[in-house]
MOPAC internal coordinates of N, CA, C and O (Angstrom, degrees):
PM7 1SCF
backbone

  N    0.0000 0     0.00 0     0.00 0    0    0    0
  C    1.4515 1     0.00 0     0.00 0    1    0    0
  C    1.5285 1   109.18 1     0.00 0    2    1    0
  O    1.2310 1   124.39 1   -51.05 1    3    2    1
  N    1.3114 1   109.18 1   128.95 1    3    2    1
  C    1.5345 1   116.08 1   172.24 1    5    3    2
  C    1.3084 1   114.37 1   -83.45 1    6    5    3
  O    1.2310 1   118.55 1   -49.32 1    7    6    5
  N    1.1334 1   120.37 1   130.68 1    7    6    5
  C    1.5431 1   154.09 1   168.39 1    9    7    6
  C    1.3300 1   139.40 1  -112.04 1   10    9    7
  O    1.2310 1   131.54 1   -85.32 1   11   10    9
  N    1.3193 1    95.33 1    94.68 1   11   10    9
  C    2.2332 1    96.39 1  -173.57 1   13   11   10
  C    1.7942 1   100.80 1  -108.59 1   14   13   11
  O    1.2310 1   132.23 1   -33.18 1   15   14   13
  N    0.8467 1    93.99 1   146.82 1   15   14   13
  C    1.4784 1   118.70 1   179.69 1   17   15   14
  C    1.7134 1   133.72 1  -137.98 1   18   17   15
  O    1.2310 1   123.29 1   -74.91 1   19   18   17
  N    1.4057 1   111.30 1   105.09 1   19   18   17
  C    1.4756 1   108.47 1  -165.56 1   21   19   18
  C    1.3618 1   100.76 1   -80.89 1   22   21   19
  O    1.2310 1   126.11 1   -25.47 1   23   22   21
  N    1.9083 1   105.87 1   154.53 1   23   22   21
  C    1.5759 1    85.02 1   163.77 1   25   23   22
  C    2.4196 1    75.12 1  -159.19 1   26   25   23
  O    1.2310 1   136.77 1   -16.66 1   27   26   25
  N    1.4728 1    85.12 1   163.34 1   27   26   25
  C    1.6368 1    97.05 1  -173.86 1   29   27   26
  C    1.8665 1   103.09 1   164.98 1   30   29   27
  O    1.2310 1   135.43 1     0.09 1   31   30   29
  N    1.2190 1    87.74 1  -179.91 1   31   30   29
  C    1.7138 1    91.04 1   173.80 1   33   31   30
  C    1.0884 1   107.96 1   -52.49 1   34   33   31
  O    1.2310 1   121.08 1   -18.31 1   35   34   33
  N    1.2410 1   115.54 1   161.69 1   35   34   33
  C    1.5692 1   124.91 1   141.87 1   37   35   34
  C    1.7374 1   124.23 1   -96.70 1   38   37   35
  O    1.2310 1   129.98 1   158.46 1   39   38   37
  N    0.8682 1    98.35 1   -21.54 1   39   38   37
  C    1.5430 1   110.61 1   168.19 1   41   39   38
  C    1.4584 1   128.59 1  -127.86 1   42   41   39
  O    1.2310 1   129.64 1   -49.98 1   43   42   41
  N    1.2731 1    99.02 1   130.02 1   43   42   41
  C    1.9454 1   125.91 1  -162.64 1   45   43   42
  C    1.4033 1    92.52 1  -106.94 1   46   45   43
  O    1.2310 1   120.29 1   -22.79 1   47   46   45
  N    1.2420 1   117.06 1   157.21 1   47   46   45
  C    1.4672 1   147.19 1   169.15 1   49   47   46
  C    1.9430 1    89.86 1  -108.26 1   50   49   47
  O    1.2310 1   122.78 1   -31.27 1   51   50   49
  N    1.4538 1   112.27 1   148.73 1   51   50   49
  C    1.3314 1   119.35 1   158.62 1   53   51   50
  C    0.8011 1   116.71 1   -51.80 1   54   53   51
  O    1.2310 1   104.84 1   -13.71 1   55   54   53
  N    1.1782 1   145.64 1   166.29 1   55   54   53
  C    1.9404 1   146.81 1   149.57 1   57   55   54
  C    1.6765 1   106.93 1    80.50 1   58   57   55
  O    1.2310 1   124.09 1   175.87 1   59   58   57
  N    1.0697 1   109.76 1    -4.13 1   59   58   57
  C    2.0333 1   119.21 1  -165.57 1   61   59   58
  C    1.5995 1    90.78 1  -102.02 1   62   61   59
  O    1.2310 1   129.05 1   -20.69 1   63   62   61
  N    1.2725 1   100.16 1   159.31 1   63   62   61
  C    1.6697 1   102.96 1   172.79 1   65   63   62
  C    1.9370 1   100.51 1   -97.37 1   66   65   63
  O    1.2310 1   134.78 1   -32.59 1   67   66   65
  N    1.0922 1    89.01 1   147.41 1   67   66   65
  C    1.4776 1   111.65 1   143.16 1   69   67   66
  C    1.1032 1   137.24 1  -115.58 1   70   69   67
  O    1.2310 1   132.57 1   -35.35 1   71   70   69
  N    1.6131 1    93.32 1   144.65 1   71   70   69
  C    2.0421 1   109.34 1  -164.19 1   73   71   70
  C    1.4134 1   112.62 1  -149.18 1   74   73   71
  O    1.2310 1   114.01 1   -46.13 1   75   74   73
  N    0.9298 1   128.94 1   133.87 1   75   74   73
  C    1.3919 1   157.51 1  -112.11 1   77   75   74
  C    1.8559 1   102.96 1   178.62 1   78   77   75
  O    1.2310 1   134.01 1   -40.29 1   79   78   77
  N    1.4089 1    90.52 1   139.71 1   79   78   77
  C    1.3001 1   107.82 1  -158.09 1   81   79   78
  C    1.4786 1   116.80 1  -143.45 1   82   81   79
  O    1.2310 1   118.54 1   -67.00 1   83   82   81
  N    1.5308 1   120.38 1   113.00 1   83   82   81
  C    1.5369 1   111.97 1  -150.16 1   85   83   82
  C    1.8160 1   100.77 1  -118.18 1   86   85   83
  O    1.2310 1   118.59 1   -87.27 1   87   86   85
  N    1.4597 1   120.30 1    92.73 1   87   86   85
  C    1.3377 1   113.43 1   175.36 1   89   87   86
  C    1.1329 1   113.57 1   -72.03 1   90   89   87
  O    1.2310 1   115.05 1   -37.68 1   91   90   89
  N    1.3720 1   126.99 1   142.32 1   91   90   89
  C    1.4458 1   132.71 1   178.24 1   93   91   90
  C    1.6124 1   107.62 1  -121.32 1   94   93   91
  O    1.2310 1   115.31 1   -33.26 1   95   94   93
  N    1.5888 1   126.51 1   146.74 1   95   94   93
  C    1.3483 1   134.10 1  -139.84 1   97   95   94
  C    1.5980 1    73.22 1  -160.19 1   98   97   95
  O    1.2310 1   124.51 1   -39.76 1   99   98   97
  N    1.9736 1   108.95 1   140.24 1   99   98   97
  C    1.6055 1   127.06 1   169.51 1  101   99   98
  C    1.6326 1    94.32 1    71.09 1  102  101   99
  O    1.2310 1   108.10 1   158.84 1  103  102  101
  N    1.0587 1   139.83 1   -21.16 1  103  102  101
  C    1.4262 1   106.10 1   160.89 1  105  103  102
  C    1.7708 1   105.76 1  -163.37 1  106  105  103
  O    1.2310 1   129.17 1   -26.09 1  107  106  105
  N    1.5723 1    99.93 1   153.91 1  107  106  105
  C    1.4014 1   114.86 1  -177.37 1  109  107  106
  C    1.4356 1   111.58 1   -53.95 1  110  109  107
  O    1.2310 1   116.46 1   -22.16 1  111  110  109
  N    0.9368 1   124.34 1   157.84 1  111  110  109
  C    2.1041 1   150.63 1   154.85 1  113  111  110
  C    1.0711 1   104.59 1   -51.35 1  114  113  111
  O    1.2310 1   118.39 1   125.97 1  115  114  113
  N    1.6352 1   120.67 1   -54.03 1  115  114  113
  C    1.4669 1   137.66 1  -131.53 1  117  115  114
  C    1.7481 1    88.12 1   -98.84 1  118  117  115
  O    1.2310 1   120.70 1   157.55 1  119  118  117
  N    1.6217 1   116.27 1   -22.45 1  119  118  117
  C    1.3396 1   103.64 1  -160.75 1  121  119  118
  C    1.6932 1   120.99 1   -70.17 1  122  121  119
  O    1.2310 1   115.57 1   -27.52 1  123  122  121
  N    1.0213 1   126.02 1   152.48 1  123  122  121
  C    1.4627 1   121.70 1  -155.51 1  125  123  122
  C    1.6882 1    98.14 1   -73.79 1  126  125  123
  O    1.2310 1   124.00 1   -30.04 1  127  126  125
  N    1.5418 1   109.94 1   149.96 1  127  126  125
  C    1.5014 1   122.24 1   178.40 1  129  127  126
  C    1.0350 1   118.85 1    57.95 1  130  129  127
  O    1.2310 1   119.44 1  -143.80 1  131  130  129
  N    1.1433 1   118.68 1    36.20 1  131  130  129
  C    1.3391 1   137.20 1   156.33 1  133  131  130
  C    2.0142 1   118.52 1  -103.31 1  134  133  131
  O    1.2310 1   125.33 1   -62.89 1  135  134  133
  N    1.1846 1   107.37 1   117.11 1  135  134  133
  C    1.5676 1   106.82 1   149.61 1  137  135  134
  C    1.6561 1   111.99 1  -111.77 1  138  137  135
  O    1.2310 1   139.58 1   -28.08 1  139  138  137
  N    1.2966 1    79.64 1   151.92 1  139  138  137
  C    1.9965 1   103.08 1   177.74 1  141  139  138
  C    1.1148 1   109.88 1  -107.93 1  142  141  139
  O    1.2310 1   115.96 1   -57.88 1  143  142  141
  N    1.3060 1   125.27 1   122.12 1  143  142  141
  C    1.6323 1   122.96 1  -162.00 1  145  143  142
  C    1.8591 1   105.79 1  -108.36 1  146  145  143
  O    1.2310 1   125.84 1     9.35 1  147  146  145
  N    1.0556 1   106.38 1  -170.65 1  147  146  145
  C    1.3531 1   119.45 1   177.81 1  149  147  146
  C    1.6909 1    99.14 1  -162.04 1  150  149  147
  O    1.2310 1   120.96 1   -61.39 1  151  150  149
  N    1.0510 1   115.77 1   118.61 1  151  150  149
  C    2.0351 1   126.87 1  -155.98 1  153  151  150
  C    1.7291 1    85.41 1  -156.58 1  154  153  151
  O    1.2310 1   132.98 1   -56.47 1  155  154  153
  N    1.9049 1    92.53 1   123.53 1  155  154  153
  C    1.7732 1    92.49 1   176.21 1  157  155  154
  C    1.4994 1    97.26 1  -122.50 1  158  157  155
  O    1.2310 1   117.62 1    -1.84 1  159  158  157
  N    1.1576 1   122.14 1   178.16 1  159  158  157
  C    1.3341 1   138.06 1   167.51 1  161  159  158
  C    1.6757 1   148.63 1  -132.52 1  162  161  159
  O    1.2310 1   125.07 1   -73.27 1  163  162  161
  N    1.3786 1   107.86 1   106.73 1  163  162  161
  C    1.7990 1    88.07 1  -152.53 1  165  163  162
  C    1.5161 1    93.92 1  -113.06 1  166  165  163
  O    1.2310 1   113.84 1    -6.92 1  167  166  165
  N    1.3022 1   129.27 1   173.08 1  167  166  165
  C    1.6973 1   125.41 1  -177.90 1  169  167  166
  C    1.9246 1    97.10 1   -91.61 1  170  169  167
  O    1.2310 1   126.01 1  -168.20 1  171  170  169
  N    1.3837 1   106.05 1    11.80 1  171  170  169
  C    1.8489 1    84.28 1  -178.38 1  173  171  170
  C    1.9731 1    79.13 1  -110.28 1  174  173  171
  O    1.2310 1   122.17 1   142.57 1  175  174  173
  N    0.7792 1   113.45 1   -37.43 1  175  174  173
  C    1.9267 1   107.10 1  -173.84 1  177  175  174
  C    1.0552 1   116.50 1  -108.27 1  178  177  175
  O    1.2310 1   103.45 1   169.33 1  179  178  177
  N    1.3775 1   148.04 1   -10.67 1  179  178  177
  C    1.0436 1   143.53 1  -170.92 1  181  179  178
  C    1.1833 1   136.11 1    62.35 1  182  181  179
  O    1.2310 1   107.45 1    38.91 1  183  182  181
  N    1.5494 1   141.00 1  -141.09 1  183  182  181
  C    1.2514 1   130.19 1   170.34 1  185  183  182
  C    1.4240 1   117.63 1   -65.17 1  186  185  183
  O    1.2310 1   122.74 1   -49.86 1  187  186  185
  N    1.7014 1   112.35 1   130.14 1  187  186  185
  C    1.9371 1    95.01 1  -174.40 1  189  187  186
  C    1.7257 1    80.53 1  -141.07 1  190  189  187
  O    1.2310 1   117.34 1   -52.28 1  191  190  189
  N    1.4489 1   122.67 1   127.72 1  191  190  189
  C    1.1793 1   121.03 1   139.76 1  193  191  190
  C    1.4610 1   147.33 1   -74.43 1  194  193  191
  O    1.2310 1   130.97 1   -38.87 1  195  194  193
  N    1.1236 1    96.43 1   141.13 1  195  194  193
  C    1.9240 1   107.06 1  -162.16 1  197  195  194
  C    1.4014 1   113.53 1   -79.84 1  198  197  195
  O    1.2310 1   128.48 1   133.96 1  199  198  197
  N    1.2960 1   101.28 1   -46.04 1  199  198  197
  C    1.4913 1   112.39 1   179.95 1  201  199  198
  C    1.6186 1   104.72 1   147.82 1  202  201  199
  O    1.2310 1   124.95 1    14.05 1  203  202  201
  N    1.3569 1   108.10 1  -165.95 1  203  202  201
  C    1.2623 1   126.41 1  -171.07 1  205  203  202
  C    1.6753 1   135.84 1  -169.10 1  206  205  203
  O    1.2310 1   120.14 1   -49.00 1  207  206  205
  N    1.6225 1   117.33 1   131.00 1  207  206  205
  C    1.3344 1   107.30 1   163.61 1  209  207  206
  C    1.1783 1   139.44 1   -93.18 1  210  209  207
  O    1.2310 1   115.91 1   -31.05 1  211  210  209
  N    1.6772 1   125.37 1   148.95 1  211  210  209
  C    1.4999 1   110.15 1  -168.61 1  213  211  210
  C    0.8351 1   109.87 1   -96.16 1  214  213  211
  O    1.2310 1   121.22 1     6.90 1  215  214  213
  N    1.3807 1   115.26 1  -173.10 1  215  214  213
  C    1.8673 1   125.58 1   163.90 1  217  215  214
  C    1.7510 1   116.70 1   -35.16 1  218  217  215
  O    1.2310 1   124.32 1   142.38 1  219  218  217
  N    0.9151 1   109.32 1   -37.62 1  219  218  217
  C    1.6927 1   117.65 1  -151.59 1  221  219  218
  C    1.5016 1    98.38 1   -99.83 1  222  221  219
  O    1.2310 1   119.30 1   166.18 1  223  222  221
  N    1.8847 1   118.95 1   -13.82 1  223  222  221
  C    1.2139 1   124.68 1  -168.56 1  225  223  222
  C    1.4758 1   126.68 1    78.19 1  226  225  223
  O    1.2310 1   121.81 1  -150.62 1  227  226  225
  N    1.3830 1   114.13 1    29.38 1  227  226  225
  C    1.2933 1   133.37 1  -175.76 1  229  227  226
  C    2.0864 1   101.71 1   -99.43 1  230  229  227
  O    1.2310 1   127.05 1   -40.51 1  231  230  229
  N    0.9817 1   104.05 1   139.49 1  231  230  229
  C    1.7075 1   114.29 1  -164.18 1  233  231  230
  C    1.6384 1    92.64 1  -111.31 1  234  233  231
  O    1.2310 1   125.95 1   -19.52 1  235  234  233
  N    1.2309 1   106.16 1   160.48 1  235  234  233
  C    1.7997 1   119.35 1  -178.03 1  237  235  234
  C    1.7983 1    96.47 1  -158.41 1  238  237  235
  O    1.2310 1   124.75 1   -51.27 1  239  238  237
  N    1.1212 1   108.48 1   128.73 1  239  238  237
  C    1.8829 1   104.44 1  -171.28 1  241  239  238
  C    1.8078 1    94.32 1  -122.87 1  242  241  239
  O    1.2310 1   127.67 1   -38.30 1  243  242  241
  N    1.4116 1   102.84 1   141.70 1  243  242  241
  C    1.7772 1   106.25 1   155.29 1  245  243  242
  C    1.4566 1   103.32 1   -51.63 1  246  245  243
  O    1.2310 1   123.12 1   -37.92 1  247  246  245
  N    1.4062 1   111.63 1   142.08 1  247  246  245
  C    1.1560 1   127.54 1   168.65 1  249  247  246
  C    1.9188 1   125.47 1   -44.40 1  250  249  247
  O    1.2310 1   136.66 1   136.50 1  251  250  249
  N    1.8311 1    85.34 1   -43.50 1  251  250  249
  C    1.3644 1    96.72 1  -170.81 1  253  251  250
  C    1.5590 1   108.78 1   -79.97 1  254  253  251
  O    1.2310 1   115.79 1   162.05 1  255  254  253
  N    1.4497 1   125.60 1   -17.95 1  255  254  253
  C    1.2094 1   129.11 1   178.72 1  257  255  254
  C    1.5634 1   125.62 1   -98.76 1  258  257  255
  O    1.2310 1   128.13 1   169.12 1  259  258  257
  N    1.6014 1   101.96 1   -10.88 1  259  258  257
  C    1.5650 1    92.07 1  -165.91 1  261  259  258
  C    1.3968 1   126.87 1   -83.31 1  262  261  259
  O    1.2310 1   122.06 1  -158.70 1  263  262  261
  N    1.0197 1   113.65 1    21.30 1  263  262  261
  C    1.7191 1   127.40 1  -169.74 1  265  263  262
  C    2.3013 1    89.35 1   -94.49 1  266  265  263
  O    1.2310 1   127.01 1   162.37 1  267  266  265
  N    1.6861 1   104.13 1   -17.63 1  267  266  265
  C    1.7127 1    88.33 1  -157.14 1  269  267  266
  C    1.7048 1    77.28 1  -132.08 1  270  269  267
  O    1.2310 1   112.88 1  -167.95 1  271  270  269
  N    1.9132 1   131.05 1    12.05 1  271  270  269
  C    1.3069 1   107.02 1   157.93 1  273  271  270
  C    1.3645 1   131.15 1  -112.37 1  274  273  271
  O    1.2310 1   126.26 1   -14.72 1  275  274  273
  N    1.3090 1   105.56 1   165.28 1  275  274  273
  C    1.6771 1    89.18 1   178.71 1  277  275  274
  C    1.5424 1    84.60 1  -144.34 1  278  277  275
  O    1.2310 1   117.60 1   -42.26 1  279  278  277
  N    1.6063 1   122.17 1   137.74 1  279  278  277
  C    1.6788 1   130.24 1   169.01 1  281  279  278
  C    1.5666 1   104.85 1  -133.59 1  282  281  279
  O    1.2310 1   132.69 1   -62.41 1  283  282  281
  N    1.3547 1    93.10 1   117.59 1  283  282  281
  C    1.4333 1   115.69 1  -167.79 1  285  283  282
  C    1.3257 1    92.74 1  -115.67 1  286  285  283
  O    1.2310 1   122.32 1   -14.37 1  287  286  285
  N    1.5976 1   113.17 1   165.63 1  287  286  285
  C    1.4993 1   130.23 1   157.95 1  289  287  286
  C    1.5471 1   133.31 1  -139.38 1  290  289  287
  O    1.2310 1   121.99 1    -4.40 1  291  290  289
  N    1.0727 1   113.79 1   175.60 1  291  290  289
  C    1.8346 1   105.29 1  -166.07 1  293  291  290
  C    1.5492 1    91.17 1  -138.15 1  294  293  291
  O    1.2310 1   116.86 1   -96.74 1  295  294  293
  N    1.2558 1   123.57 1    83.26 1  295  294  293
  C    1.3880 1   125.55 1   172.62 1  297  295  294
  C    1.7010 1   140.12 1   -32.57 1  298  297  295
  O    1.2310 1   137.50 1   140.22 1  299  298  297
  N    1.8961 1    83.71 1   -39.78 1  299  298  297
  C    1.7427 1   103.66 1  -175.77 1  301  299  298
  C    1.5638 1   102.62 1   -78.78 1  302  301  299
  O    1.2310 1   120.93 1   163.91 1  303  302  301
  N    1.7234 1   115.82 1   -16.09 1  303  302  301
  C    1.5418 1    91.54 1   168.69 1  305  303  302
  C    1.4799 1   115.29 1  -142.35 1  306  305  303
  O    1.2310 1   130.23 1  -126.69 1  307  306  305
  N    1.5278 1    97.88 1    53.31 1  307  306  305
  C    1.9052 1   120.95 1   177.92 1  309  307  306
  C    1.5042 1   116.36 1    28.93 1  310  309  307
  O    1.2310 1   129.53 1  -130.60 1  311  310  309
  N    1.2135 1    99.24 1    49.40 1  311  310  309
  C    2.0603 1   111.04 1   158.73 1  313  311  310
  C    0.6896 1   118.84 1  -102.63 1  314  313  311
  O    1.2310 1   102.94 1    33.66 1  315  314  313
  N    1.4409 1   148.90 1  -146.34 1  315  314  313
  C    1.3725 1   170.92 1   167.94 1  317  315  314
  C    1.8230 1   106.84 1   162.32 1  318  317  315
  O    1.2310 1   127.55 1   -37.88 1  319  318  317
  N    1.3682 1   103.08 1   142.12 1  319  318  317
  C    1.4744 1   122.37 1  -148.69 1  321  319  318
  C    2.0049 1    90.93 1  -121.89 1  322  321  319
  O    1.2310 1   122.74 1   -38.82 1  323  322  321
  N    1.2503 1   112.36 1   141.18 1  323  322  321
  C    1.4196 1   148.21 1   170.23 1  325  323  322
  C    1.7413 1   119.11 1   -99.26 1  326  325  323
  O    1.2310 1   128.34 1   -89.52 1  327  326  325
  N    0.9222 1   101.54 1    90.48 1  327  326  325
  C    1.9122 1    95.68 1   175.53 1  329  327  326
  C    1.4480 1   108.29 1  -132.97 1  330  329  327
  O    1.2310 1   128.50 1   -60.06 1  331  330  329
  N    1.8853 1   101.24 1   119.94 1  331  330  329
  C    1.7732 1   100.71 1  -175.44 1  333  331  330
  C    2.0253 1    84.59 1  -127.36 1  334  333  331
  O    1.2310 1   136.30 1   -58.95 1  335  334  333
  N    1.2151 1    86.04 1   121.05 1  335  334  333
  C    1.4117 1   122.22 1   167.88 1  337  335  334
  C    1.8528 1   110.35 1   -41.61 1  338  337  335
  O    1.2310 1   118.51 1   -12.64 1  339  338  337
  N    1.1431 1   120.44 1   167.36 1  339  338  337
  C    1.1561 1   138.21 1   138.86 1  341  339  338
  C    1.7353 1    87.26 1    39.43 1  342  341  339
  O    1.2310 1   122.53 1  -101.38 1  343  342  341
  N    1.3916 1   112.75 1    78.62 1  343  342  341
  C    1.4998 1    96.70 1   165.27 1  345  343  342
  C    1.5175 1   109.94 1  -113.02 1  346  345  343
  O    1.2310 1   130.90 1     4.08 1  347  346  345
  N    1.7099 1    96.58 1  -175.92 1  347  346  345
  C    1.3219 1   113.64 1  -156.55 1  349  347  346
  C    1.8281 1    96.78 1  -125.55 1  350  349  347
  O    1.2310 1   128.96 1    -7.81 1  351  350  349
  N    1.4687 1   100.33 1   172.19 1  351  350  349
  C    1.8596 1   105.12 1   171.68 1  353  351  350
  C    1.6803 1    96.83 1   -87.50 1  354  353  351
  O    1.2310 1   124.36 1  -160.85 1  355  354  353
  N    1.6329 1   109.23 1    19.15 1  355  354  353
  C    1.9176 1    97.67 1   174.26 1  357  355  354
  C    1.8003 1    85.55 1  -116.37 1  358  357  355
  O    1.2310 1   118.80 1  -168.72 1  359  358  357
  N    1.2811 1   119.90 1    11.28 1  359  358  357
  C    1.6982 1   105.75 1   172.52 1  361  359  358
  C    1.3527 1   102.90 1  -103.35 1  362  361  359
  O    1.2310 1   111.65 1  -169.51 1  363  362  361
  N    1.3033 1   133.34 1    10.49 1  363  362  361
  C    1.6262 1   126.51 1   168.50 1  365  363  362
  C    1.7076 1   107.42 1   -80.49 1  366  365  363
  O    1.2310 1   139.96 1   -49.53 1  367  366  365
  N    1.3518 1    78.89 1   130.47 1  367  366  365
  C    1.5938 1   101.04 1  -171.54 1  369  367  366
  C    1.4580 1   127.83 1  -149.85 1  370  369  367
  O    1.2310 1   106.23 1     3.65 1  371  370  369
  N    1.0142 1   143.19 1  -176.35 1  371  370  369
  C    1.3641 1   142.54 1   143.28 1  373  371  370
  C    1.1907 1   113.20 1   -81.47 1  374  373  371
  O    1.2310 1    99.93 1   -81.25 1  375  374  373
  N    1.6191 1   153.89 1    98.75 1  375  374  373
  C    0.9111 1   143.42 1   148.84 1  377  375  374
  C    1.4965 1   132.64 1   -74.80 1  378  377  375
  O    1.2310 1   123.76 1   -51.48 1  379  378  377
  N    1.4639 1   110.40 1   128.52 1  379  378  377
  C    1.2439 1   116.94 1   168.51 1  381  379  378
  C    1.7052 1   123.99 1  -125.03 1  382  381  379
  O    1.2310 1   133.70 1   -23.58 1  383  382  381
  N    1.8994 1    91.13 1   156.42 1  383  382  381
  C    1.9415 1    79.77 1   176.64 1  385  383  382
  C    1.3874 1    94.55 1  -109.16 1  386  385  383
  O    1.2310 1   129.23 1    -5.88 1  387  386  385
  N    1.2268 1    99.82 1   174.12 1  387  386  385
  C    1.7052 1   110.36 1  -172.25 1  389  387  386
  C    1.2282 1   107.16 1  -150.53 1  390  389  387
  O    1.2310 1   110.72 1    -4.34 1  391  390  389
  N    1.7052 1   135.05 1   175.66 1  391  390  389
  C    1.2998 1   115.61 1   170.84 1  393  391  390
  C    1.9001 1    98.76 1  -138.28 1  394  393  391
  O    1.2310 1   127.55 1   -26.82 1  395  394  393
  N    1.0192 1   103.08 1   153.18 1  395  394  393
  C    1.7153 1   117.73 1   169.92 1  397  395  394
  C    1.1089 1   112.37 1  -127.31 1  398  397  395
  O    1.2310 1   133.00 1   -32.97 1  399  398  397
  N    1.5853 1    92.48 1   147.03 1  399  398  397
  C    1.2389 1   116.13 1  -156.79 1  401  399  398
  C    2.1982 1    85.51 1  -104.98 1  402  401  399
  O    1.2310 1   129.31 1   -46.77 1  403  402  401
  N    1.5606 1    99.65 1   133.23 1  403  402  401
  C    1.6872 1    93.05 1   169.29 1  405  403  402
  C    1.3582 1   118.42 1   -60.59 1  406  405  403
  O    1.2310 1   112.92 1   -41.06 1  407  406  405
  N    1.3079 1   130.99 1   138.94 1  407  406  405
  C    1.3825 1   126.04 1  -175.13 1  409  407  406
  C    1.2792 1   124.61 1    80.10 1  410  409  407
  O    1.2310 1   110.93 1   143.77 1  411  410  409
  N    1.1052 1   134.67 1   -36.23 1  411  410  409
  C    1.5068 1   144.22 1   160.89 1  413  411  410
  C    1.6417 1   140.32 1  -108.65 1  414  413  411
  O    1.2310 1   129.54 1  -178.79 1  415  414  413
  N    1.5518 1    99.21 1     1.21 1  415  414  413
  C    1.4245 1    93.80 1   168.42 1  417  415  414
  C    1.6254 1   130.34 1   112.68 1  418  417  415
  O    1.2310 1   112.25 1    23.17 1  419  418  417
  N    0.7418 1   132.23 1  -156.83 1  419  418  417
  C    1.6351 1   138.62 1  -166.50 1  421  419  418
  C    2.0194 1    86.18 1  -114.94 1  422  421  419
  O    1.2310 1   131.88 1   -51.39 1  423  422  421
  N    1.3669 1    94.67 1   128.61 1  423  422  421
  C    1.8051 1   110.35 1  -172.81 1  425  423  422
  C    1.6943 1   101.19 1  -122.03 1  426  425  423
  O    1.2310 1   118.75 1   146.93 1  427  426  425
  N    1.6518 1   119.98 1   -33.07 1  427  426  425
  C    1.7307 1   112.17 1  -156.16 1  429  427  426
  C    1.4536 1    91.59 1  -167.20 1  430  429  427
  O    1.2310 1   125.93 1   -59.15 1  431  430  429
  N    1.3440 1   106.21 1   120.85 1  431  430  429
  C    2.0628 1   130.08 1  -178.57 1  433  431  430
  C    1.7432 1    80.49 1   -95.90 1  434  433  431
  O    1.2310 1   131.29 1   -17.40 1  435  434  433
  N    1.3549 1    95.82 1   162.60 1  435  434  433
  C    1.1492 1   118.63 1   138.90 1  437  435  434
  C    1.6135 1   126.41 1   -96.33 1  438  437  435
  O    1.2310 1   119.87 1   -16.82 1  439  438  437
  N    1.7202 1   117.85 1   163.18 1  439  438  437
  C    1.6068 1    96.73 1  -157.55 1  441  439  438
  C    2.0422 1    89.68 1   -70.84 1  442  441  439
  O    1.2310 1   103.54 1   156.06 1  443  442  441
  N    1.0309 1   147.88 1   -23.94 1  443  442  441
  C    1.3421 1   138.76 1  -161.79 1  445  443  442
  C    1.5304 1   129.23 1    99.46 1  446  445  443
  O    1.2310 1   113.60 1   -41.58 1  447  446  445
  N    1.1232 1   129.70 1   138.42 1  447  446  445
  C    1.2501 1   147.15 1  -131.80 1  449  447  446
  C    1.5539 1    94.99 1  -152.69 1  450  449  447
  O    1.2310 1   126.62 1   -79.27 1  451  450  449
  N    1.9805 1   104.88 1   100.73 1  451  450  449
  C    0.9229 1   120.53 1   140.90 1  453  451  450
  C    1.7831 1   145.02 1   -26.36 1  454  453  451
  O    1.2310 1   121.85 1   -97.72 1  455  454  453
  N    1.0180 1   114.07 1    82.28 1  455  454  453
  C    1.7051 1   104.27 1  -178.53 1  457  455  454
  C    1.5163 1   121.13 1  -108.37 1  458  457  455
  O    1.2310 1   113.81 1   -34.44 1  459  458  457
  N    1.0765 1   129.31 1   145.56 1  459  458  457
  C    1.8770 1   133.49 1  -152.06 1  461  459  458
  C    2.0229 1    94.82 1  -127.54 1  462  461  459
  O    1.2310 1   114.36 1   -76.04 1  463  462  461
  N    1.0822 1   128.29 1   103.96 1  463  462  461
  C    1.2456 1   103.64 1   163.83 1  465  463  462
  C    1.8147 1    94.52 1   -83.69 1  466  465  463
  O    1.2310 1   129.86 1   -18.29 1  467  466  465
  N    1.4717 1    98.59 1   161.71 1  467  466  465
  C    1.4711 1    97.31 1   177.06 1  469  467  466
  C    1.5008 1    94.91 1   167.35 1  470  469  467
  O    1.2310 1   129.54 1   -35.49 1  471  470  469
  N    1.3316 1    99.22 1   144.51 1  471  470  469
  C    1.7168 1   118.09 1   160.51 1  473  471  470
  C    1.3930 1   141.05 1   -80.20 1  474  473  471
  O    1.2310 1   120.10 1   180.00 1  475  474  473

C-alpha cells in the first residue's frame, strides 16, 4: 500500500518561501510511470495543480506558478520537496502531494497540509 505524507510549517510570513516535504512509504520515486504531484486547495479557486516530478527526476510547473516553484527530490530517503517563493495571503491553502500513474491517472493523495501565509 502506498503512503504519502506531507509535513512543513504551517505558518508562512509573506515574501518567505514555502516548503513542504512529501515522504512516500510502499513504493519508490525512482519507479518508472510514476509522477509525484504537488495540487493545493483554496475555498476562492479550488483544486489548482502545481506541478510535478517524475521517475527519472524530470519537473513540469503550472504555467501560472513556475516563475515562484521549484520540486526537488532526495532519492536516498523517498521524498520529494515543494518550495514556492515569494508568497502571498492568496498562497494559503491546503496542500497536498499525490502521485499519477502515466495513462491512468491520480491512484494515492496525501491526507494534506495546512498552510497560513500571514504576518
Amino acid at each position: 500500500q502506498v503512503q504519502l505524507q506531507e509535513s512543513g510549517p504551517g505558518l508562512v510570513k509573506p515574501s518567505e518561501t514555502l516548503s513542504l516535504t512529501c515522504t512516500v512509504t510502499g513504493g519508490s520515486i525512482t519507479a518508472g510511470s510514476y509522477f509525484w504531484n504537488w495540487i493545493r486547495h483554496t475555498p476562492g479557486k479550488g483544486l489548482e495543480w502545481m506541478g510535478f516530478i517524475d521517475y527519472s527526476g524530470s519537473t513540469q510547473y503550472s504555467p501560472s506558478l513556475k516563475s515562484r516553484t521549484v520540486i526537488s527530490r532526495d532519492t536516498s530517503k523517498n521524498r520529494f520537496t515543494l518550495q514556492l517563493s515569494s508568497v502571498n495571503p492568496e498562497d494559503t491553502a491546503v496542500y497536498y502531494c499525490a502521485r499519477i500513474v502515466e495513462g491512468e491517472g491520480l491512484d494515492y493523495w496525501g491526507q494534506g497540509a495546512q498552510v497560513t501565509v500571514s504576518s
